[in-house]
C-alpha positions in Angstrom: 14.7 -24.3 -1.5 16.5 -20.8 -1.6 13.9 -19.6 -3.8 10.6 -20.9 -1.7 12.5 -18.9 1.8 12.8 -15.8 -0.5 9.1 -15.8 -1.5 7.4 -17.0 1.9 9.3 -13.9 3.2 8.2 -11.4 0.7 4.5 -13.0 0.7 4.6 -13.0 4.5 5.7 -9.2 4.7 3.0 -8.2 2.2 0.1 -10.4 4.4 2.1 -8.1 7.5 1.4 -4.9 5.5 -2.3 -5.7 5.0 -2.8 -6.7 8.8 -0.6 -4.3 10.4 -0.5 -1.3 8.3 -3.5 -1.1 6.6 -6.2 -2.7 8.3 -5.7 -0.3 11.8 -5.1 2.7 9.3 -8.1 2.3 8.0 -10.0 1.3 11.3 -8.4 5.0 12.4 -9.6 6.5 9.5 -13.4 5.1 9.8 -13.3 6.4 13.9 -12.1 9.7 12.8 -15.0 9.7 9.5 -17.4 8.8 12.1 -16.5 11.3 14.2 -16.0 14.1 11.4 -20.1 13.1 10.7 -20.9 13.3 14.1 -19.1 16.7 14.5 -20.4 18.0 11.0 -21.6 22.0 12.2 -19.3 23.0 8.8 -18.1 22.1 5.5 -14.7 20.9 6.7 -16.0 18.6 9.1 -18.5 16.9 6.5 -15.8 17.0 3.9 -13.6 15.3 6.2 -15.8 12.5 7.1 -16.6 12.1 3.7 -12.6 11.7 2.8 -11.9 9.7 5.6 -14.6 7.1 4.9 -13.4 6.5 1.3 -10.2 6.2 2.3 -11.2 3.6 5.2 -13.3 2.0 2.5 -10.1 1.7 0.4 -7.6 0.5 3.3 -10.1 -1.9 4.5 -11.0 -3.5 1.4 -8.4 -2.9 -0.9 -5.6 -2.5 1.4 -6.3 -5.1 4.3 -8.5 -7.9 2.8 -7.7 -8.1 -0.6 -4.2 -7.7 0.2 -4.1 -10.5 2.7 -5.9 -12.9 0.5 -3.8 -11.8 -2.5 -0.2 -12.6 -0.9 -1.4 -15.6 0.4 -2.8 -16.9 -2.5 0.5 -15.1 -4.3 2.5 -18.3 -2.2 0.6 -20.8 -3.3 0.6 -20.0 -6.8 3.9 -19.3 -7.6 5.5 -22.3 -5.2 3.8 -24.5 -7.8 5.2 -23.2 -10.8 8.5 -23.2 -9.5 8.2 -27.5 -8.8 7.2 -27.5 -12.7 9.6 -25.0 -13.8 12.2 -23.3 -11.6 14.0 -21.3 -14.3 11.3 -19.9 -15.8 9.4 -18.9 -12.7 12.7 -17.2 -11.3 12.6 -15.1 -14.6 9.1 -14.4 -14.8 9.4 -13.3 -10.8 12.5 -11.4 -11.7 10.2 -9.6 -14.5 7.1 -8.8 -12.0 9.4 -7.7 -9.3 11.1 -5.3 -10.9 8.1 -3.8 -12.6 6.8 -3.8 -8.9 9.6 -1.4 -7.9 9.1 0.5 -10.4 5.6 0.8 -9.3 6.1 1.5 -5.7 8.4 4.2 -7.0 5.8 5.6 -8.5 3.2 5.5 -6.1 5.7 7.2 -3.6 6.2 10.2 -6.0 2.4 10.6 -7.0 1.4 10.1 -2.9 4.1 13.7 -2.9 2.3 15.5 -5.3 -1.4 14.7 -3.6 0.4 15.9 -0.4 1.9 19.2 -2.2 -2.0 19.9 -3.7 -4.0 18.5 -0.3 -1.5 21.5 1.7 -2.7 23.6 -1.4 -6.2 23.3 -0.6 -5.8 23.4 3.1 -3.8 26.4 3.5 -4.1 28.7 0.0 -7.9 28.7 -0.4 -10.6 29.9 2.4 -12.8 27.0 1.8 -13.8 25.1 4.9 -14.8 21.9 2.5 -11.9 21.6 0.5 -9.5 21.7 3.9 -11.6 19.1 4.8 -10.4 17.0 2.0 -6.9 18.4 2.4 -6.8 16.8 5.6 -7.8 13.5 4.7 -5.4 13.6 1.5 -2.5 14.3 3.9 -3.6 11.4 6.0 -3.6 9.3 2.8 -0.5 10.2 1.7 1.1 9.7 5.2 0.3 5.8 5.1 1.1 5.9 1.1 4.8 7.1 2.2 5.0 4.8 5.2 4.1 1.8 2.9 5.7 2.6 -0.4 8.9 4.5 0.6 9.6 1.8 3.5 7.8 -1.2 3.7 7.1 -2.5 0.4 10.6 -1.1 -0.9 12.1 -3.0 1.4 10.6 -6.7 0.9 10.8 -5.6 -3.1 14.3 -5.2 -2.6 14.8 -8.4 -0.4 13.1 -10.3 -3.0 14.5 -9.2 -5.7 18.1 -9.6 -4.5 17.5 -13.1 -3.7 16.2 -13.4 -6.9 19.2 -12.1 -8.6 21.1 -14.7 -6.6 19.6 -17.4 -7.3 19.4 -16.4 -10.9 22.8 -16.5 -11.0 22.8 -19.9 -9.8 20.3 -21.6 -12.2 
């Protein structure tokens, strides 16, 4: 039963992280696209709405929906094989979990180099456009470092200790 607490938490943090991180990021980010159009007397504002409406696209569907449906679906799943087999569904969840860290890890340190060449195209080149997509880069990477440096580290880690524990255990 140690094992089903452990993965209703993690599943319920990563359905949290879809409705309350993503989903208004990416309503904020279709306003401010919207409003970049509407404002569109240059480059940078057109570029910018153009950025910022991917990236809503992305947070809303990706990010919010899919997320959402995938964790809960995630529960469901994986409750099941643990009734039919408990050992090996700890190691396989072991397995994924730890390649998810190392995944979030990654996605932190490549959401720092988009933010190093979005301030390089906002600040070293005289291009209205490209600080247009700057901007919306830096916005991306915000909610990237938000999610992957706090959030999702943080249930990966809860999980994956109680994982470890209950390892231990079987």
């Amino acid at each position: 039963m140690e094992f089903i607490k452990a993965l209703e938490n993690f599943t319920n943090a990563g359905k949290s992280e879809a409705l309350f991180i993503f989903l208004p990021a990416g309503l904020f980010a279709l306003a401010s696209g919207i409003m970049a159009f509407k404002l569109s007397s240059n480059g940078y504002f057109m570029s910018l709405g153009i950025t910022m409406s991917v990236i809503a696209l992305l947070f809303l569907g990706y990010g919010s929906f899919y997320g959402y449906v995938k964790f809960k679906n995630r529960f469901e799943v994986v409750s099941k094989s643990y009734s039919l087999d408990s050992k090996q569904t700890i190691k396989d969840q072991l397995e994924r979990m730890e390649s998810y860290e190392a995944y979030t890890k990654k996605n932190f340190y490549g959401a720092g180099i988009i933010a190093v060449l979005a301030l390089i195209c906002i600040f070293a080149f005289d291009m209205k456009w490209l600080a247009g997509i700057g901007t919306g880069l830096l916005f991306l990477c915000f909610i990237v470092f938000m999610v992957e440096g706090g959030f999702s580290k943080l249930k990966s880690e809860k999980y994956l200790t109680a994982l470890r524990e209950i390892s231990e255990t079987l």
